[in-house]
C-alpha positions as MATLAB code, in Angstrom:
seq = 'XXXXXXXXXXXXXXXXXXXXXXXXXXXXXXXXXXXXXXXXXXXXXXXXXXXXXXXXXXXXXXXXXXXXXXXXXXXXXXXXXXXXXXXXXXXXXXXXXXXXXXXXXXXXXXXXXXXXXXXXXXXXXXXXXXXXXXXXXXXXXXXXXXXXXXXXXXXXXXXXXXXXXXXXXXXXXXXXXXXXXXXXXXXXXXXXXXXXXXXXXXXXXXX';
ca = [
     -63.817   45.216   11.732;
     -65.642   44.806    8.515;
     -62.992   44.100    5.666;
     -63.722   46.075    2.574;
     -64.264   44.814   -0.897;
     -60.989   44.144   -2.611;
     -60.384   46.334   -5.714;
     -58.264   45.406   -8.542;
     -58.250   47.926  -11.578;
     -55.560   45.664  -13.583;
     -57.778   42.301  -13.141;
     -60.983   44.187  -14.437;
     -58.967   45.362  -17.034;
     -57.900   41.900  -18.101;
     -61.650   40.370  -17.560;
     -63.066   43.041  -19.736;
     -60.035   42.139  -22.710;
     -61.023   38.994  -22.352;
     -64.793   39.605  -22.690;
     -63.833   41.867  -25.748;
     -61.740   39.095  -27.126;
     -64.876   36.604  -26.936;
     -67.210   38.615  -28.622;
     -65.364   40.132  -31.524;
     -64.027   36.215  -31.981;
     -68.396   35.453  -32.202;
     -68.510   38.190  -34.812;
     -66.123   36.722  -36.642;
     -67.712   32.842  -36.448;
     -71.026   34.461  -37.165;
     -70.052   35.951  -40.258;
     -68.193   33.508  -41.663;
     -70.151   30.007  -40.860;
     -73.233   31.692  -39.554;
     -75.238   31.681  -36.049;
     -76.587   28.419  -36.351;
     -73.371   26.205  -37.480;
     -71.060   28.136  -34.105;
     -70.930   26.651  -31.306;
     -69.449   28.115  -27.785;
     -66.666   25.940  -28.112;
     -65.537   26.997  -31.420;
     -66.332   30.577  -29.733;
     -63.668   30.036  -26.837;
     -61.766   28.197  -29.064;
     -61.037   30.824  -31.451;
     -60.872   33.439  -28.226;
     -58.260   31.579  -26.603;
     -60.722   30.469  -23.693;
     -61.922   27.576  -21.799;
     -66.047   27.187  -22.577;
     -66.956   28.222  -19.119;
     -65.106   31.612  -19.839;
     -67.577   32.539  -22.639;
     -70.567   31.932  -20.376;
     -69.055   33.276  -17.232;
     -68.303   36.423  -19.132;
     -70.747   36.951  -21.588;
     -73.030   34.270  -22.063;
     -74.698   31.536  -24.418;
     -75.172   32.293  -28.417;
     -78.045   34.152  -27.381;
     -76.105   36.537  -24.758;
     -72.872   36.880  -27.557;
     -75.409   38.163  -30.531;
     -76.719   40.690  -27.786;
     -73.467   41.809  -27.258;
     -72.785   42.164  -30.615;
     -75.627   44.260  -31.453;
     -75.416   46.058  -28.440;
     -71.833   47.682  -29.625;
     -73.716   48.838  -32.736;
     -76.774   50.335  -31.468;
     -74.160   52.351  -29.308;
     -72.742   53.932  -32.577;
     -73.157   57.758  -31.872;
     -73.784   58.306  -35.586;
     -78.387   58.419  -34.237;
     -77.270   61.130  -31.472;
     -75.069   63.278  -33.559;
     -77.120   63.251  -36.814;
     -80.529   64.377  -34.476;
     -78.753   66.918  -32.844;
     -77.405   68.289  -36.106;
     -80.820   68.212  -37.986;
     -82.723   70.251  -34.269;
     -80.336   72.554  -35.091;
     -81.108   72.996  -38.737;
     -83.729   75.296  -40.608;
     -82.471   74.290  -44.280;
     -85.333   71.563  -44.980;
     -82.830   70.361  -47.827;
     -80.099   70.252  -45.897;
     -81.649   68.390  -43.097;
     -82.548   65.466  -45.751;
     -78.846   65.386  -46.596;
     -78.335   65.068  -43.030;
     -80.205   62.237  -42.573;
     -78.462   60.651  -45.388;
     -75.243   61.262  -44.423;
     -76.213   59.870  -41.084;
     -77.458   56.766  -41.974;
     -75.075   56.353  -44.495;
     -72.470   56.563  -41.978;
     -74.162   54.475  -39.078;
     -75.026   51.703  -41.826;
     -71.419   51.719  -43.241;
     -69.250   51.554  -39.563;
     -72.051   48.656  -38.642;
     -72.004   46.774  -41.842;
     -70.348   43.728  -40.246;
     -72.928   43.779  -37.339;
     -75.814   44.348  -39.632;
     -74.796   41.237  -41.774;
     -74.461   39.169  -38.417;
     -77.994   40.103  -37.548;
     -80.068   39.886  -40.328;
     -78.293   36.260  -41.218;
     -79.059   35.352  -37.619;
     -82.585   36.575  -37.690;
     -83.807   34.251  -40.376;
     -83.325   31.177  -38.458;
     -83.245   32.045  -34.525;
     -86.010   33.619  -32.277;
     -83.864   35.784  -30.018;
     -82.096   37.101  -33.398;
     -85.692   37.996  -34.623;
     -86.671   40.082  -31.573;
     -83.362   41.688  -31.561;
     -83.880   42.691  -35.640;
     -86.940   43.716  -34.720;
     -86.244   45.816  -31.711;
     -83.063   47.631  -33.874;
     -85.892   48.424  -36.872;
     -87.519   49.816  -33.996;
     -85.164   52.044  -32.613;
     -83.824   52.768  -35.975;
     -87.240   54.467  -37.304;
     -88.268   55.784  -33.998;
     -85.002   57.865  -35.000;
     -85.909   58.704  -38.417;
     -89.449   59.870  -37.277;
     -87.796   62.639  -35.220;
     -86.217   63.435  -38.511;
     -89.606   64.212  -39.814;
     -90.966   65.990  -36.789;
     -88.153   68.380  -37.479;
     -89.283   68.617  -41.127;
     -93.127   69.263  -39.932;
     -92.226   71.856  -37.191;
     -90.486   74.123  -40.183;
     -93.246   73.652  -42.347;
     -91.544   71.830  -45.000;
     -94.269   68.622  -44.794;
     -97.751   69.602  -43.726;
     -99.489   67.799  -40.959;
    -101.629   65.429  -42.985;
     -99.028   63.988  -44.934;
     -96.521   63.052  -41.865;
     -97.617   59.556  -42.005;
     -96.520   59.429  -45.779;
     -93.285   61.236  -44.927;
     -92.771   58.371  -42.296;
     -92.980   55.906  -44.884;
     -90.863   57.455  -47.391;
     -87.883   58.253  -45.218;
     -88.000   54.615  -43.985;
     -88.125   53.354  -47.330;
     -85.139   55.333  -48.489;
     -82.626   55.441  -45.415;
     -83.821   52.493  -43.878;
     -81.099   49.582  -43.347;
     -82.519   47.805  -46.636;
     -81.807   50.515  -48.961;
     -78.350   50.898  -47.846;
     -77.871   46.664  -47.684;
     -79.565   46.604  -51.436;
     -77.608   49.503  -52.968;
     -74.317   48.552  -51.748;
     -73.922   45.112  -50.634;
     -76.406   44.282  -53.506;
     -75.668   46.445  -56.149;
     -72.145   47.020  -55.399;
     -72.857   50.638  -55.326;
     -70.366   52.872  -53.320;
     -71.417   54.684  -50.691;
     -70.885   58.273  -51.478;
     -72.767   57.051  -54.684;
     -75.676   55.846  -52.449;
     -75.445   58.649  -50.030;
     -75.990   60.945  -52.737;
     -79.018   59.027  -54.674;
     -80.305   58.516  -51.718;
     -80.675   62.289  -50.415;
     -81.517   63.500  -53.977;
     -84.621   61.518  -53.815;
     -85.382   62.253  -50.516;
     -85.360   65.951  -51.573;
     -87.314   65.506  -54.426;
     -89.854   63.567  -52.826;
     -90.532   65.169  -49.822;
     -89.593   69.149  -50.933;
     -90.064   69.200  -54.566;
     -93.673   69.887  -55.679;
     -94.768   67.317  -58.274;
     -94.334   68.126  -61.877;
     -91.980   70.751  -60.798;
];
């Protein structure tokens, strides 16, 4: 007789506490000495791990930033805010949306955010990754604006434009400049933010 696979619930419990454990302990390296100066020892160190436990379970620097990022591009915030706005007819309203959205993604991922963009500047994979999350990021604030086109609220010829300006005021860098540069809060931000994105986008000009 064949012997079936043995199933333990409480030992896959404990391997993925332990994986958790690893990565949250890279976070923490990452942000406070940087992706370059860590090492996987002082990762397993500060986990409570032997080395071969951080690569067994997650992986090199590489595989840890991945893991990282990959908890924040899982943030619901993208899934909820779209649904809200394809359910919306109040052009206005669906700006404020979109602010609110972003504001909220960018604020619960503000730690992960930091992590990547410091990591990006001086590692390949961390590049692609940055890259790949912009990516992802406007793809979601483009369906944003084909909401805003199929109401009539931007005509056709100026979707392109309305691309650009969305992405220029709820992209990650307004939200890092306001308020980890300017020391802005973020209702504060959330509220500039939408504002202009009203009066740019709804507002005729000299009106």
């Amino acid at each position: 007789m064949k012997r079936s696979g043995y199933h333990s619930p409480r030992r896959e419990q404990a391997a993925a506490a332990t994986r958790q454990a690893i990565i949250d302990a890279a976070q923490e390296l990452f942000l406070s000495q940087g992706y370059v100066r860590t090492t996987v020892g002082q990762v397993a160190q500060a986990a409570h791990v032997a080395a071969n436990t951080v690569y067994t379970s997650v992986g090199g620097k590489a595989a840890l930033l991945r893991a990282i990022m990959d908890r924040a591009t899982g943030d619901p915030a993208a899934a909820e805010t779209i649904e809200r706005v394809r359910h919306c007819s109040d052009p206005a309203e669906i700006i404020r949306l979109a602010a609110h959205g972003t504001r909220s993604a960018n604020e619960r991922q503000s730690e992960h955010i930091t992590v990547l963009l410091e990591s990006a500047r001086v590692d390949a994979h961390a590049s692609e990754m940055h890259q790949n999350g912009l990516r992802f990021y406007r793809e979601n604030l483009d369906k944003i604006v084909e909401r805003l086109a199929e109401l009539g609220a931007i005509p056709t010829s100026e979707r392109d434009r309305a691309s650009d300006v969305f992405w220029y005021l709820f992209g990650m860098t307004s939200w890092q400049t306001l308020v980890k540069d300017l020391a802005w809060t973020w209702d504060d931000a959330e509220q500039w933010v939408a504002q202009r994105g009203i009066e740019a986008l709804l507002e005729p000009p000299n009106a």
